[in-house]
N, C-alpha and C positions, 0 to 999 in steps of 0.2 A: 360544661363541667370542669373545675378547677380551676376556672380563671373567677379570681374575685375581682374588687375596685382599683388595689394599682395595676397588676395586670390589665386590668381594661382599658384603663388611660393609657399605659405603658404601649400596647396593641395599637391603639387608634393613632397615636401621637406616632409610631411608625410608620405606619401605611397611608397615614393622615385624615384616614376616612374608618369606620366601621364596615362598611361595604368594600372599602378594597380587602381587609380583611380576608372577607369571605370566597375572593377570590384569587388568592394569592397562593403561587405555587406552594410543596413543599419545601423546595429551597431556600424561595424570601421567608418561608418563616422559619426556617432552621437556622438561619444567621441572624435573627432575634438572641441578643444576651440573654441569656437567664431560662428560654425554651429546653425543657427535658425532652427526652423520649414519651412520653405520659401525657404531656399536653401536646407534641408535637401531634403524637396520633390524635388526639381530639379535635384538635385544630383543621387537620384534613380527613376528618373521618365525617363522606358523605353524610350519612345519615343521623348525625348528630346534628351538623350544619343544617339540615332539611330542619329538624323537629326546632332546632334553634329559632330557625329563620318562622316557620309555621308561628311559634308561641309568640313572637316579634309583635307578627302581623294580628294576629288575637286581640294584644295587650294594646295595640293603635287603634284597634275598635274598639276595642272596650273606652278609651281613652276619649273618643272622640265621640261617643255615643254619651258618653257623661263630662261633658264637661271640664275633661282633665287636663293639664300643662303637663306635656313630657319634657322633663328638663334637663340637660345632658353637663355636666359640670363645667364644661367652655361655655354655656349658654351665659347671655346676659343678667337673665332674671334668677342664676341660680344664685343663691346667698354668698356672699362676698365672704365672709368670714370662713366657711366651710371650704373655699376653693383654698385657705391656706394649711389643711387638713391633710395629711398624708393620705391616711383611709377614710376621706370622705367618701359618699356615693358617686360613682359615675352616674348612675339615672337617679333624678328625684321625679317624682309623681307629686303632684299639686293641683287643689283645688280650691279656689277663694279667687276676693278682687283685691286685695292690696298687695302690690308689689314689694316684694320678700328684699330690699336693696333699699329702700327710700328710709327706712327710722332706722335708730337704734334698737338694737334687740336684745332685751332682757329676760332669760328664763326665772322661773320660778314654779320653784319645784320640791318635794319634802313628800311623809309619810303617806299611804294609803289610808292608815288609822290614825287619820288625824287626829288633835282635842280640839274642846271648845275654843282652847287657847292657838292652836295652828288656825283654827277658823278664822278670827275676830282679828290675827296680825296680818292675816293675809290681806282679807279686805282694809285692811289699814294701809297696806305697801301698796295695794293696787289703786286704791284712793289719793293717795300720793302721784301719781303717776299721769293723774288728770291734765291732761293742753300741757305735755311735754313732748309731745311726738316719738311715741317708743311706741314702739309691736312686742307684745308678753306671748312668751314662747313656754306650752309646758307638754304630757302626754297625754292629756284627758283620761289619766286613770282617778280613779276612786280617791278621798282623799285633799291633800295638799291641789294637785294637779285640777281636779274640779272646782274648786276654790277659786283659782288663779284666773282660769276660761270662766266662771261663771263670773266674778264683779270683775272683770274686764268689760264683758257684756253689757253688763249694767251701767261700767262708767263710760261707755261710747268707745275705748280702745281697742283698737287691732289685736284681737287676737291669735296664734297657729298653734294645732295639737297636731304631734309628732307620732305619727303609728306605729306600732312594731303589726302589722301587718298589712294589706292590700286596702287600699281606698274601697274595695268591693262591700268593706262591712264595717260596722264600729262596734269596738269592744272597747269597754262595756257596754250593753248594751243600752242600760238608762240612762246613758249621754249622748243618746241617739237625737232628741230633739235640738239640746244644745249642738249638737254638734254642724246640727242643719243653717243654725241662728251663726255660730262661728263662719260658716261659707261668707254670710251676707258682710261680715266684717272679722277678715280676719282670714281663715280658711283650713287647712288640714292636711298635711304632707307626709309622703311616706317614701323609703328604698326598695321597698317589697312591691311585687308584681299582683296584679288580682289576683285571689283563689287563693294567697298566702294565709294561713290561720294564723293566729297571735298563739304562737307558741313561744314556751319562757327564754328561748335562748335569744328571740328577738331583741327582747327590751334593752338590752345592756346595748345591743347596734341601734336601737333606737335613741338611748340615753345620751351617746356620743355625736348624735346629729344634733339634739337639745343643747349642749352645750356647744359643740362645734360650728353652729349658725350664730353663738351670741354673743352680746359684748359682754355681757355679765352675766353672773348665775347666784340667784338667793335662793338659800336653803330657806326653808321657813320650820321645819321641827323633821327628825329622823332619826330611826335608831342608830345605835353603832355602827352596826353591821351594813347599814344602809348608806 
């Protein structure tokens, strides 16, 4: 509790490990810059560190029972681009075969209520994009975002749909087939641990990994507001 992404790096990159962390007096971590009273006690407070370490070991099974890549932001295969991210994630979760490092990575991305006309550009930009060696990056929601994942599919390229919640589930839930066909080429990544619902406060930490993995980012149609 209370330690988010730079704190976590901040953490590890002290003690040089996650594990020394956990066992590090209250003193080494009281001579941490920036430690208050409030995280101090969290930080040595038994029973926290137990339920910590418990949901840890959960999330490694679950991980490892499906096929998941736990990815820690020093990792090799985490997205290059994102490591120069202030509040990137410390942990990504991934599933797929093409390595998130080797193409260019282009989002594309725009309205939930698409038009005919958000339809028919999309599959225009993505048809473009044929035997160029890019990975199209969007959030498989409803919309622009299915658009993008579905004629990728179609045109043979790499695609990643970015979660706002736990690889345990897909929402929406009728991009569940797609979503399965994306593993095979392409794959589905998220910062959120299993059991996470897609609640709305997610998508905006979600939206910032979409652009924060990419080289570039195309709007294809959105409101104002959006």
């Amino acid at each position: 509790p209370g330690i988010g992404n730079l704190y976590a790096k901040l953490l590890t990159e002290y003690f040089k490990s996650a594990k020394q962390l956990f066992s590090a007096s209250k003193n080494d971590i009281s001579e941490i810059p920036g430690v208050g009273k409030v995280l101090l006690s969290n930080l040595c407070n038994y029973e926290i560190k137990s339920r910590a370490l418990s949901r840890a070991e959960n999330e490694i099974k679950f991980a490892l029972r499906h096929g998941i890549s736990i990815l820690t932001y020093d990792d090799q295969s985490y997205p290059s681009n994102l490591k120069e991210c202030d509040d990137g994630p410390f942990i990504l979760y991934y599933k797929g075969v093409n390595g998130l490092g080797s193409r260019k990575v282009i989002a594309v991305v725009g309205s939930r209520k698409a038009s005919a006309y958000g339809r028919d550009l999309t599959r225009k930009i993505i048809k473009d994009f044929e035997n160029k060696n890019l990975l199209v990056v969007s959030g498989l929601a409803y919309g622009v975002d299915s658009f993008a994942h579905k004629f990728s599919l179609q045109s043979n390229i790499p695609t990643i749909g970015v979660l706002g919640h736990g690889l345990d589930k897909i929402y929406p839930y009728k991009n569940r087939e797609m979503a399965k066909k994306m593993i095979q080429n392409g794959g589905l990544i998220s910062e959120f641990m299993s059991l996470t619902n897609p609640d709305r406060e997610n998508f905006p930490k979600r939206n910032r990994i979409i652009a924060g993995m990419s080289d570039a980012t195309i709007v294809i149609e959105a409101a104002a507001k959006g």
